[in-house]
C-alpha positions in Angstrom: 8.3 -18.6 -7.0 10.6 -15.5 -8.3 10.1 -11.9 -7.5 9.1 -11.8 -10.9 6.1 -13.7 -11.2 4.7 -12.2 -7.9 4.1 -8.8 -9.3 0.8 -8.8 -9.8 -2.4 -8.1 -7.0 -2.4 -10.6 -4.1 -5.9 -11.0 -2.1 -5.3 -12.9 0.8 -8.2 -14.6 2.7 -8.6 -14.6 6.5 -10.8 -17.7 6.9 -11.1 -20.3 10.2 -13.6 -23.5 10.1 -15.0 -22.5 13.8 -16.5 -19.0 12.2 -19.8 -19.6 10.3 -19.7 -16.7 7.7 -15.8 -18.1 7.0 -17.1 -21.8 5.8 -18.0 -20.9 2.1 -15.1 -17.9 1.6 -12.0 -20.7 0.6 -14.3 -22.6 -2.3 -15.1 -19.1 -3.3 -11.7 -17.9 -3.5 -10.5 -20.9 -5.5 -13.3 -20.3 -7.6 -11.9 -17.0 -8.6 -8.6 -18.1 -8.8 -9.5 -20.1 -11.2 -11.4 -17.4 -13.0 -8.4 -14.7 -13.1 -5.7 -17.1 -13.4 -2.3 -15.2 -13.9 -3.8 -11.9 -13.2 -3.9 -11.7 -9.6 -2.5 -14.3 -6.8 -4.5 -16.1 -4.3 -3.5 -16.9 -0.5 -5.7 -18.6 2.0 -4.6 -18.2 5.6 -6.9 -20.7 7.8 -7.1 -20.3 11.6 -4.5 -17.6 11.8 -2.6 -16.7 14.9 -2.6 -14.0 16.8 0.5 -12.3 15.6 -0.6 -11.8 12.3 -4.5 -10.9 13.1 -2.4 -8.3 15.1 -0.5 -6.7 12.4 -3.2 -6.7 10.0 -5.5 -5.2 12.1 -8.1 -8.0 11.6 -10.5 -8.3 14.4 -13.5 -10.3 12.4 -13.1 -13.3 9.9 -13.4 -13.8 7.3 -11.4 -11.1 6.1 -10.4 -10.6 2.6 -7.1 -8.4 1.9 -5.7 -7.2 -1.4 -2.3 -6.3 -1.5 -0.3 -4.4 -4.5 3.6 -4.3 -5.2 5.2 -1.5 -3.1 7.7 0.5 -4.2 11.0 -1.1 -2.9 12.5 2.4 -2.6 10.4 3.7 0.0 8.3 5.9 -2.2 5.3 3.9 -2.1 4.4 4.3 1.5 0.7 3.8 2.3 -1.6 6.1 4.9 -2.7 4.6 7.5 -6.1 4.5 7.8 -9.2 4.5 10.9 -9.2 1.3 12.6 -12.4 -0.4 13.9 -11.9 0.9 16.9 -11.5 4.6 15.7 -7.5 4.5 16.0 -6.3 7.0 14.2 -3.0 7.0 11.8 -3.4 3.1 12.5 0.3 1.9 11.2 0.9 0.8 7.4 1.0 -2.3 6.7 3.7 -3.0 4.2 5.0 -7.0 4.1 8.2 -7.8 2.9 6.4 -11.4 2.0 3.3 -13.3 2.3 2.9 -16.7 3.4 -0.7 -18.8 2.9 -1.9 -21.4 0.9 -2.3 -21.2 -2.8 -5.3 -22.4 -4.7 -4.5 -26.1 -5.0 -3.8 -26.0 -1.3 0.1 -25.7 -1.5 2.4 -23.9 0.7 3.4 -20.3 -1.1 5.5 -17.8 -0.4 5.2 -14.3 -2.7 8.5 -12.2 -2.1 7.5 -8.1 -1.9 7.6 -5.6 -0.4 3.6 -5.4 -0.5 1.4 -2.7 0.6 -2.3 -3.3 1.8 -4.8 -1.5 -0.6 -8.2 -2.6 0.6 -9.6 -4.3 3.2 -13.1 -6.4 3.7 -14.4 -8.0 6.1 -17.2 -10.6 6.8 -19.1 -12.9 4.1 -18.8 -11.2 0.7 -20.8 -12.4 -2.5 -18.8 -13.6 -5.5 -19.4 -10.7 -7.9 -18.7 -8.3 -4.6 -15.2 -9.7 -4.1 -14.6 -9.9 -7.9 -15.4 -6.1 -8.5 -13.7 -4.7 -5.4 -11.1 -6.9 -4.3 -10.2 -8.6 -7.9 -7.4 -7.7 -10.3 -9.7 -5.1 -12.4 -11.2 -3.4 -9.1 -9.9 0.5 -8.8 -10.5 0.6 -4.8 -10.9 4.6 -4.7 -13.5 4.9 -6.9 -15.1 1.5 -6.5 -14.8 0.7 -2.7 -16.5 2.3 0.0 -15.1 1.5 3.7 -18.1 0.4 6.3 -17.2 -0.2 9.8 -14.8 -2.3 10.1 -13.2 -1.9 6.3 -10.4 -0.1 5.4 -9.1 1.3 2.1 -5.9 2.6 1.9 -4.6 4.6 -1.1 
């Protein structure tokens, strides 16, 4: 895949088999893959490891995680934002990649730089994830952070 074709929205789902509320979230992400097509990018990270619930700040799964193109100048860096544990100016996160599984199951890499733009965490309905997390959502006006949730803007 070229830098090209991964220049649109990425949500990237945090899922493992051992969590309950994480068994429905991959069908439902293929699902809406389906539904948005070229629009917006899928990735499915099952069971991740530590490292990268670390660096994403992910303490419950499943997790869903939209990330937009950065800026590969440097202008486009994101605030942190108030971690679950009330850390504040919690550090970007800006990927130069990400890694996961695509829809069909497949090994996909997107090259960035990506900047996180929301964050959700636990079992989220269909039209939920669709309207805030989807390739039409506007997360400033549309998402609310709970506990746990971050939006970054």
């Amino acid at each position: 895949m070229t830098a090209a074709e991964g220049r649109v929205p990425v949500l990237v789902l945090l899922s493992a088999d051992w969590a309950g509320p994480s068994r429905p979230a991959p069908t439902l992400l293929r699902e809406l893959a389906r539904r948005w097509g070229s629009s917006m990018h899928t990735l499915l990270v099952e069971d991740p490891d530590d490292g990268i619930l670390d660096r994403w700040q992910v303490e419950h799964l499943p997790t869903w995680l939209r990330f937009v193109p950065a800026d590969e100048g440097g202008a486009d860096e994101p605030l942190g934002c108030e971690g679950p544990e009330g850390s504040e100016g919690a550090a970007p996160v800006v990927e130069a990649e990400l890694r996961g599984l695509s829809p069909r199951g497949e090994e996909s890499l997107l090259p960035g730089p990506w900047r996180l733009d929301v964050r959700r965490s636990g079992a989220l309905p269909k039209h939920v994830v669709d309207a805030e997390l989807g390739p039409l959502a506007v997360p400033d006006a549309a998402v609310k952070p709970v506990p746990g949730d971050c939006q970054i803007t």
